[in-house]
C-alpha positions in Angstrom: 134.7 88.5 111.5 138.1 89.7 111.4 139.4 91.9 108.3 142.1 89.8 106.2 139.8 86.5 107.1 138.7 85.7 103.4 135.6 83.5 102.7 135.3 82.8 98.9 131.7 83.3 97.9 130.0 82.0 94.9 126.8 84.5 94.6 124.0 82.5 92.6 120.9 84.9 91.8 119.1 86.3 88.3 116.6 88.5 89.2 116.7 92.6 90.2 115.7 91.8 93.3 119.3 90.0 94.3 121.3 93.0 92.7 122.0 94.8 96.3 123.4 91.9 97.8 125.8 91.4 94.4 126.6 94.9 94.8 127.5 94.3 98.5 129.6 91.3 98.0 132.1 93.4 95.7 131.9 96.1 97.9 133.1 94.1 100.8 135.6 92.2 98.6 136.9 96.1 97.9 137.1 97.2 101.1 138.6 94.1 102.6 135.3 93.0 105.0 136.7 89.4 104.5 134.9 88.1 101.0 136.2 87.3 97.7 133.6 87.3 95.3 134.4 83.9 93.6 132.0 84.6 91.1 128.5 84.8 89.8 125.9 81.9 89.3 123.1 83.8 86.9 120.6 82.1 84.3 121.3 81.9 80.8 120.4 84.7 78.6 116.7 84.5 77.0 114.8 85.9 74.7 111.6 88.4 75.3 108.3 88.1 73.0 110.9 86.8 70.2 113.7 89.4 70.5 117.2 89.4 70.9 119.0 87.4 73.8 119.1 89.3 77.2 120.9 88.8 79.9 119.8 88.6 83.3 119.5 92.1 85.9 122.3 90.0 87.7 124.5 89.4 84.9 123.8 93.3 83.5 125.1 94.2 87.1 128.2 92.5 87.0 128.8 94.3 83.7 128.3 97.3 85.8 130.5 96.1 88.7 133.0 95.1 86.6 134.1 99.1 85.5 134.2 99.8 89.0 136.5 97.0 89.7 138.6 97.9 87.5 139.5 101.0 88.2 140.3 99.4 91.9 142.7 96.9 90.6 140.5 94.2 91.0 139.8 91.2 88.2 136.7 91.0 86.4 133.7 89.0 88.1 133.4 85.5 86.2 129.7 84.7 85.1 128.8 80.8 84.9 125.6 80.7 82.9 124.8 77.1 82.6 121.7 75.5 81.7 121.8 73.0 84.1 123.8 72.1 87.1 125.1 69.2 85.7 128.8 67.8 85.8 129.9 70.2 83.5 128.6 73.0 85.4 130.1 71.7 88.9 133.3 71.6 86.9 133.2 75.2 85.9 132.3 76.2 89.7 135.2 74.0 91.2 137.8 75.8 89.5 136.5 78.7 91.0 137.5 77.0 94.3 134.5 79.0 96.2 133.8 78.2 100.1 130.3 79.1 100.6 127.3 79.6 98.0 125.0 82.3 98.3 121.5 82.4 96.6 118.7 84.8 96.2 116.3 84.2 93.5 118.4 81.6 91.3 115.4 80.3 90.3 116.5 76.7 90.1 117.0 73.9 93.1 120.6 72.6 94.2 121.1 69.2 94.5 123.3 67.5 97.0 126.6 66.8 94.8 126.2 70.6 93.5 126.2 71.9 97.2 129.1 69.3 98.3 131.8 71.8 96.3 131.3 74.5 99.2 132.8 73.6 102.3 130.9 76.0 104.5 127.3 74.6 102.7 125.3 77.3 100.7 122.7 80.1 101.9 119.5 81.4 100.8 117.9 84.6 101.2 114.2 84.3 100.8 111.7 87.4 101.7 109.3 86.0 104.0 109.7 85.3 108.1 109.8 81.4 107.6 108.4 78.7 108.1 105.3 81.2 106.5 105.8 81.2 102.4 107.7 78.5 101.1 108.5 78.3 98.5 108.4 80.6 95.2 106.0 83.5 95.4 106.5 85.0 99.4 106.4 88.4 98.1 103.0 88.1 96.4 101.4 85.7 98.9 101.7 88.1 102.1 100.1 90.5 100.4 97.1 88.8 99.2 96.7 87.2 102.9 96.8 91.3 103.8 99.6 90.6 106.1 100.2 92.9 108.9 104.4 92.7 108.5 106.3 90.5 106.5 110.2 89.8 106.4 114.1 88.0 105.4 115.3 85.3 106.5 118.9 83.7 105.7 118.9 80.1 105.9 121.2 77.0 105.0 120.6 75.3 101.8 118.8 71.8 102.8 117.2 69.5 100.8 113.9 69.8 101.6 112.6 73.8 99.9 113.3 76.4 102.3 113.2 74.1 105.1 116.7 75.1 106.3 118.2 76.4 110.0 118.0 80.3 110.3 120.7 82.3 110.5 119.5 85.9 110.4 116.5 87.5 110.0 114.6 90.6 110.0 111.0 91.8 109.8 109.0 94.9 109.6 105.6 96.3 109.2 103.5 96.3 106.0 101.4 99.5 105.5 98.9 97.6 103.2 99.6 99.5 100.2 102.4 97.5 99.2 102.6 96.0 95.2 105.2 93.4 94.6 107.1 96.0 93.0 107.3 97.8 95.8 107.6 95.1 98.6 110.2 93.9 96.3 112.5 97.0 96.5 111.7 97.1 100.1 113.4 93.6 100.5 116.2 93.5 98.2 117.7 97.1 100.1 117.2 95.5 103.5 118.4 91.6 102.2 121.8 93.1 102.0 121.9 94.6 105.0 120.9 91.8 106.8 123.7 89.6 104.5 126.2 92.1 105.7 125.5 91.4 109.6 125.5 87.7 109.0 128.8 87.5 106.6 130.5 89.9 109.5 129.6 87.3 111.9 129.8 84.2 110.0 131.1 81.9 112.2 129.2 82.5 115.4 125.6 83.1 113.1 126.6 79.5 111.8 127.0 77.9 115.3 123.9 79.2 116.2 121.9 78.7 113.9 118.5 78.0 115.0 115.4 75.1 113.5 112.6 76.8 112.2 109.3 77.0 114.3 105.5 76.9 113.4 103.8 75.0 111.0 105.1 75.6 107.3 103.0 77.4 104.6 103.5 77.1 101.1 103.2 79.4 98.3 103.3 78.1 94.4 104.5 79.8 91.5 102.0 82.5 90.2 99.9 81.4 86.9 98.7 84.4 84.4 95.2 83.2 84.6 94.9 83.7 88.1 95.1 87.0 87.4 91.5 87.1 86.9 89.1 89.1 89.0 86.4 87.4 90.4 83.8 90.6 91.1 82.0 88.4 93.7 85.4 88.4 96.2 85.3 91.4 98.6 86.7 94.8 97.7 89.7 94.3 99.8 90.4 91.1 98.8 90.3 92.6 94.6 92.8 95.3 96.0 95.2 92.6 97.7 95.1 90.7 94.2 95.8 93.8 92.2 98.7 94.7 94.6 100.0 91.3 94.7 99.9 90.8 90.9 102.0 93.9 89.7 103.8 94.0 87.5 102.7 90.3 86.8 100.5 88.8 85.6 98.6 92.1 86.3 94.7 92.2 87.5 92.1 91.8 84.7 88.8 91.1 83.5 86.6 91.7 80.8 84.4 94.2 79.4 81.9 93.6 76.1 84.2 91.1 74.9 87.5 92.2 75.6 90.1 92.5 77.8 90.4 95.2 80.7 93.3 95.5 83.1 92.0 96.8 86.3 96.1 98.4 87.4 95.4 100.7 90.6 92.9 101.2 93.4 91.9 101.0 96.8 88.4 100.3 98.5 85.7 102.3 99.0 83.7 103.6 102.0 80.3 103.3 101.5 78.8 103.6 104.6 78.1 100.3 104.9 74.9 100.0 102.5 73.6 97.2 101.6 74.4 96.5 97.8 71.5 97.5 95.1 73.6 95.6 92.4 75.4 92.6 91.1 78.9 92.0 91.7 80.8 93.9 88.8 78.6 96.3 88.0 80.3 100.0 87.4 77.9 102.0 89.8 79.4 105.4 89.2 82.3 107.4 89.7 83.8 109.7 92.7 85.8 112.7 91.7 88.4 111.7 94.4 88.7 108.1 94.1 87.3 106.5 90.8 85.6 104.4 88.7 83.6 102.9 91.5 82.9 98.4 90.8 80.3 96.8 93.3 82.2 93.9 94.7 80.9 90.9 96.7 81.5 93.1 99.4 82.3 96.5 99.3 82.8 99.0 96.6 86.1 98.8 94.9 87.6 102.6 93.5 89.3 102.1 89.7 92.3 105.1 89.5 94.0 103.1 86.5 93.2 100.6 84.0 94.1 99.9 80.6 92.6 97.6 77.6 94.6 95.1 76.2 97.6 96.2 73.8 96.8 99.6 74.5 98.0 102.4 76.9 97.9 102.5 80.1 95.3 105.6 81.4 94.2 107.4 84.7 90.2 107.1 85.2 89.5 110.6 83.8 91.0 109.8 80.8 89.8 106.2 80.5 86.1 107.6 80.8 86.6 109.9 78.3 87.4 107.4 75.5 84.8 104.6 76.6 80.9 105.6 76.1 78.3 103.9 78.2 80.8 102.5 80.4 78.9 103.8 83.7 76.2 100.7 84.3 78.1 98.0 82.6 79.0 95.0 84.7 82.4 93.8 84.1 83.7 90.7 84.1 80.6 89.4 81.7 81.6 87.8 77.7 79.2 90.8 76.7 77.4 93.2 78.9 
């Protein structure tokens, strides 16, 4: 896309993970890369656990954006913060005369008169290689289906969730050690560099656009009491979960009574012997690995766990402060 060719871009998106591509927007609208960074669609601030209002990592961003723009000569990025997308709020973003919408974890749907303002439609960046993942957990789901590579696609905005033509994509290899932390880091780095290709190209990625192919899978939102371990489940299985639920709702279970988040480990090699206990049982330890947990299959490896509303603790020290923990079986009201 030629320099000088401006396309005014509303960016909606509340989350860390849709930072990078904020970032990228100004920095293009800085160095003249043809966008204007109309403004910013971010949720309303909220209160944590009964604390003050915060805003949103997108809205603490712009904040930060806002210094450098400054110094460049450049006008302050408007928020919009409404609490729904109702006529009010399509009022606020038509003044803000914006072309195209762009969305990465917004967090709410867009119906058809709120995607009518932009005459070149809207786009979403969602991390997973679509049609696999709709909807809002992508992140977590390829790692509990121990996905070999996952990915980033840009699509348009359609009415049916994430159903939309493709426009750019990307995907890479997954080592298997991945947490959604980390798979989420991963994605919002390369989600602007893919974002950058596309808005450099607009016009021809919009003509060729292409369908989605395959049969669609869908992914709910994540509920805390799925965070529960179910001992009988294979070892890898336990580790996919574990990965998958960081930093929420975290991996737990329950030990005499109370509450035990299981936070790292990997499976064990145990040479393929045939289990001599029940599923949840603490069978030992190995100096390398663990707290080793008989499994449904397998022998999961504890490096760090942590009882409810205290510290977190490596195994060492965890062992050190809980007596007769060796033998137990977790997962058990009392055991």
């Amino acid at each position: 896309m030629p320099k000088n060719v401006q396309k005014r871009i509303l960016f909606a998106g509340s989350p860390a993970i849709a930072v990078p591509c904020l970032r990228l927007l100004s920095e293009m609208e800085l160095e003249d890369e043809g966008v204007v960074l109309a403004g910013v669609l971010t949720n309303p601030d909220r209160s944590r656990r009964h604390g003050p209002e915060e805003p949103t990592d997108v809205s603490r961003a712009v904040a930060e954006l806002d210094a450098i723009r400054e110094a460049r000569g450049l006008a302050p990025i408007i928020q919009l913060k409404p609490e729904r997308l109702d006529e009010a709020a399509r009022k606020e973003v038509t003044a803000l005369v914006p072309e195209l919408l762009v969305s990465f974890a917004y967090g709410r749907l867009f119906g058809p008169r709120f995607l009518a303002l932009f005459p070149l439609g809207g786009l979403n960046i969602h991390p997973s290689l679509l049609p696999k993942y709709r909807g809002a957990s992508p992140i977590p789901a390829a790692i509990l289906a121990r996905e070999n590579e996952t990915g980033i696609c840009i699509q348009r905005l359609a009415a049916e969730l994430d159903s939309g033509d493709i426009l750019a994509s990307v995907s890479f290899a997954l080592s298997g050690r991945e947490t959604t932390v980390s798979l989420g880091e991963t994605v919002s780095e390369k989600a602007a560099a893919l974002l950058r290709e596309l808005l450099l190209d607009f016009t021809s990625r919009a003509q060729n656009a292409r369908p989605q192919k395959g049969e669609a899978v869908y992914c709910r939102e994540i509920k805390k009491e799925e965070g529960l371990i179910d001992w009988t489940k294979s070892a890898c299985e336990i580790d996919a979960q574990i990965r998958a639920f960081t930093p929420w709702p975290l991996s737990f279970t329950r030990h005499r009574g109370e509450f035990l988040y299981i936070l790292e480990g990997s499976c064990f090699d145990s040479g393929g012997l045939p289990a001599k206990e029940p599923p949840g049982t603490v069978i030992g330890i190995d100096r390398e690995r663990g707290i080793l947990i008989q499994t449904g299959k397998g022998i999961f490896a504890v490096s760090r766990l942590q009882w409810q509303a205290k510290k977190a603790l490596d195994w060492k020290s965890f062992l050190n402060g809980t007596r007769e923990f060796t033998g137990s079986r977790l997962g058990q009201e009392f055991s």
